[in-house]
C-alpha positions in Angstrom: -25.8 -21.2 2.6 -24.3 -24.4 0.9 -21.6 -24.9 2.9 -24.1 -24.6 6.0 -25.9 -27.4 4.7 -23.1 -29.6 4.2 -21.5 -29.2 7.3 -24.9 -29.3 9.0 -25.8 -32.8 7.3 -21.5 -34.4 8.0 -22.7 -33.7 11.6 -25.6 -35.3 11.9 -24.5 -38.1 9.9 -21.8 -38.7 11.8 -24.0 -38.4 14.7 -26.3 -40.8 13.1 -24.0 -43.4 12.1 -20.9 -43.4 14.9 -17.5 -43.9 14.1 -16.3 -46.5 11.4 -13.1 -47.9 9.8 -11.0 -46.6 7.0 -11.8 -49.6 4.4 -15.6 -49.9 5.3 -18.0 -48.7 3.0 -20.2 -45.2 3.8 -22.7 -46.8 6.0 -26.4 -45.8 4.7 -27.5 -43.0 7.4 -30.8 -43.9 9.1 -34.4 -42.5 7.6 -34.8 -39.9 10.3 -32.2 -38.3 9.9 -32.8 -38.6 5.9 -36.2 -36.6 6.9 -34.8 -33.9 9.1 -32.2 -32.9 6.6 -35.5 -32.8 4.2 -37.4 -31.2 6.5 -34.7 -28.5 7.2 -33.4 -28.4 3.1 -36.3 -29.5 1.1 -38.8 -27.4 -0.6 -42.1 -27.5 1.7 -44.6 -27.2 -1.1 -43.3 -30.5 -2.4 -42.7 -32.7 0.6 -39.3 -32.4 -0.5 -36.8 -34.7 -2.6 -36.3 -37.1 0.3 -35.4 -40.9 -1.1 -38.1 -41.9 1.9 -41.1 -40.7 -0.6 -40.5 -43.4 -3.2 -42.3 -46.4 -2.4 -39.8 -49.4 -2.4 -40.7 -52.9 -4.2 -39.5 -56.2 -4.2 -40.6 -56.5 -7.9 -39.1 -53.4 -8.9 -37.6 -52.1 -12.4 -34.0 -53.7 -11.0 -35.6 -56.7 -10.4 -37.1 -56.9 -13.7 -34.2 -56.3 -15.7 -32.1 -59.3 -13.5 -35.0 -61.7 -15.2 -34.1 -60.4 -18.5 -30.3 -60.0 -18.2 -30.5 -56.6 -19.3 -28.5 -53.8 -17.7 -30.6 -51.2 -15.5 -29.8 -48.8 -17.9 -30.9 -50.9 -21.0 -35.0 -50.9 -22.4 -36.9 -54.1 -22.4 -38.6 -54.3 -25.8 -42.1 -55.7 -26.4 -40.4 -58.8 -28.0 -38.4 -59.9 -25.4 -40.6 -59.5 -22.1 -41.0 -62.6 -20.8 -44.7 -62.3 -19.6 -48.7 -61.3 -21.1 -49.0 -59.1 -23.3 -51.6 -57.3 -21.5 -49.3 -56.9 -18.5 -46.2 -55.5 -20.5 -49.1 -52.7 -22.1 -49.8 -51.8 -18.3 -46.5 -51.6 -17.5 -45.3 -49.5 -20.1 -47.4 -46.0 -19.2 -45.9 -44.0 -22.2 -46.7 -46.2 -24.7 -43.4 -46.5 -26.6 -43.5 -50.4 -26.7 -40.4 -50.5 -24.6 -39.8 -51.4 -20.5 -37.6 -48.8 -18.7 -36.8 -47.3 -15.4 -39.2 -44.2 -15.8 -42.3 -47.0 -16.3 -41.8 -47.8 -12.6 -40.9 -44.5 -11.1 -43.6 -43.5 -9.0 -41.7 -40.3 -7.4 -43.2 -36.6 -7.8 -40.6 -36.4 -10.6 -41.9 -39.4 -12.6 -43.8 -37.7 -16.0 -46.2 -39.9 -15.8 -47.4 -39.1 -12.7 -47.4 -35.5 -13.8 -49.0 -35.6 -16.8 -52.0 -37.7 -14.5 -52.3 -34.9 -12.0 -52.8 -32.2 -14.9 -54.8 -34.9 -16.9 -56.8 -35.1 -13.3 -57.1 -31.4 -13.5 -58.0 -31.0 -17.0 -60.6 -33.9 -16.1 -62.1 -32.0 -13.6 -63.2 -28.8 -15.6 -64.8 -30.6 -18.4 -66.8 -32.7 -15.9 -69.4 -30.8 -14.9 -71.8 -33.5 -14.3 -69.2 -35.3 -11.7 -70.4 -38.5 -13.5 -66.2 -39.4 -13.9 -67.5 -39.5 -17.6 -67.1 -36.2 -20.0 -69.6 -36.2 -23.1 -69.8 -34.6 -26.2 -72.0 -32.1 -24.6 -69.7 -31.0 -22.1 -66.7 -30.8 -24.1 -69.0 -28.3 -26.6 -70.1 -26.1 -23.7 -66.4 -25.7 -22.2 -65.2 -25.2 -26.4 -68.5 -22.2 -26.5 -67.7 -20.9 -22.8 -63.5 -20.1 -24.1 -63.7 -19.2 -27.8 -66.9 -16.6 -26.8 -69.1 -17.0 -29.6 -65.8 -17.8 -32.2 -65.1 -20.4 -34.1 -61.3 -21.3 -32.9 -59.1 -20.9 -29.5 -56.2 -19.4 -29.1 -53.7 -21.2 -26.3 -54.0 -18.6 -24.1 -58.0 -18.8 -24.4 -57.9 -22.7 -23.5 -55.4 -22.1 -21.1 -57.9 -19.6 -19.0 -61.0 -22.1 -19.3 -58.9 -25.4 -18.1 -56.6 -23.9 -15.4 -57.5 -20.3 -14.6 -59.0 -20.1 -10.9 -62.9 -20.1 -11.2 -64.4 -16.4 -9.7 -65.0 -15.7 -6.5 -62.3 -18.7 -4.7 -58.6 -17.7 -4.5 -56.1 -19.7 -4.1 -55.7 -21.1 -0.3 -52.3 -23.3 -0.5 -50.3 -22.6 2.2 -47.0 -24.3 2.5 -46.1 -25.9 6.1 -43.6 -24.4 7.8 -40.1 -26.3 8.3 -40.7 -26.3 12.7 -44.2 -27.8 12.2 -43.1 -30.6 9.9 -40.3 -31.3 12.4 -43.4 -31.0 15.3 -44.8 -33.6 13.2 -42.1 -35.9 12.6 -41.3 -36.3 16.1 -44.9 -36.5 17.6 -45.6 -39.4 14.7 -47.8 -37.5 12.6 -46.0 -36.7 10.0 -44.1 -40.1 9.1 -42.0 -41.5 12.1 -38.2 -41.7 13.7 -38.5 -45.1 13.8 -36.4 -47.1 11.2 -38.7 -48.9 8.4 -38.9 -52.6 6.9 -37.1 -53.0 3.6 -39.2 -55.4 1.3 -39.0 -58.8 2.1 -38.7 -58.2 5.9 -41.1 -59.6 8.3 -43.4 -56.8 9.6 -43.0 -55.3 12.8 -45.9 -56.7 15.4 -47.7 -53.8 16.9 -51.7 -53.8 18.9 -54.7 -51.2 18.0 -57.7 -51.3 19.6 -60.7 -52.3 17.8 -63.5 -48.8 16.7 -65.4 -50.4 19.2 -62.9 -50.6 21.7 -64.0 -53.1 23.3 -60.6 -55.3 22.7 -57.4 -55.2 21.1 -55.5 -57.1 17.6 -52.6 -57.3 17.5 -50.7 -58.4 13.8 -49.1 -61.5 15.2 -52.5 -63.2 15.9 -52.7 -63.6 11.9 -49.2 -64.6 10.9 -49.8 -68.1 9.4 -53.4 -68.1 9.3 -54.8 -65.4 6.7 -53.2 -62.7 4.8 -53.4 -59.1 6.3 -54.1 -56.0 3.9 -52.6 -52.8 5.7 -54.6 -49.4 4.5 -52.9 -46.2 5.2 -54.6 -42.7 5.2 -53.3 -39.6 3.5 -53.3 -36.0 4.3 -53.5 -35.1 0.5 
């Protein structure tokens, strides 16, 4: 099946990108055909590993390390970040008084981002009140509900009260398939064919109608007058 891929992807690359010179470097193939060969390789439960789901910065971990002529590769210690303390303590998400690469990954692989969404999880079951606040009480009633009436908890016992799916709901996840992402992709629901701006490049014009309907903006009308906030939705 690997050497299907590969072939598969050369084609379409070569599709993509048209023919080129000896000496010039590989040309960077275009983001749609980055997302078909995610859509058709990729693991559908995860979106896939497709470079298009990282969000891109101008003020990235790159950039930082430029200002502080370090190497990519290097950490930025507390005592040489050029900057608040209070913004080097947000910056560094693990805690280990140092400024890396995996502070400013914000990819399905970063840890942090993990350890949030089973933090989220976690959050959610000891909760009870939805009040985005858990008390003493509620941590003692989850404690009584797992160890039964005993005085301790066994992993396996705390495992089953956090994570275990409540009775009577079963788990509904369904993983898209591979043709209806594709639908998606090409009918602009799922993402778009259309080539994206890099940071720093001025944002493609485009008109919406208004909810009212009753007339039209269009994103030039505000270059050079007022900043514009874009707000995306999300099927998650």
């Amino acid at each position: 099946m690997s050497l299907y891929r590969y072939a598969f992807a050369a084609v379409l690359a070569a599709a993509a990108t048209g023919p080129g010179r000896a000496a010039d470097p590989p040309p960077r193939p275009p983001e749609w055909f980055v997302k078909v060969v995610d859509i058709a390789f990729g693991d559908p439960m995860r979106g896939g590993s497709s470079p298009l789901a990282v969000s891109k910065s101008r003020y990235d971990w790159p950039w930082l390390a430029r200002r502080h002529d370090l190497k990519p590769t290097a950490p930025l210690p507390r005592d040489r970040f050029r900057g608040p303390t209070d913004l080097f303590d947000r910056l560094d998400r693990d805690g280990n008084d140092t400024l890396e690469a995996a502070d400013f990954d914000w990819s399905e692989r970063s840890p942090f981002l993990q350890q949030q969404a089973l933090t989220n999880a976690v959050f959610g079951r000891l909760d009870a009140d939805r009040d985005q606040a858990v008390s003493a009480e509620e941590w003692e009633a989850v404690f009584a509900r797992a160890a039964g009436g005993k005085g301790t908890l066994t992993p396996d016992e705390l495992r089953k009260v956090l994570f275990a799916t409540p009775a009577g709901r079963r788990p509904t996840v369904v993983p898209p398939t591979r043709i209806g992402r594709l639908a998606g992709l090409m009918t602009g629901e799922l993402g778009s064919v259309q080539e994206g701006p890099d940071p720093g490049d001025a944002a493609p014009d485009f008109a919406l109608r208004t909810p009212d309907g009753n007339r039209t903006v269009k994103l030039s009308e505000f270059r050079g007058r007022k900043p514009v906030v874009l707000i995306f939705g999300s099927f998650t």
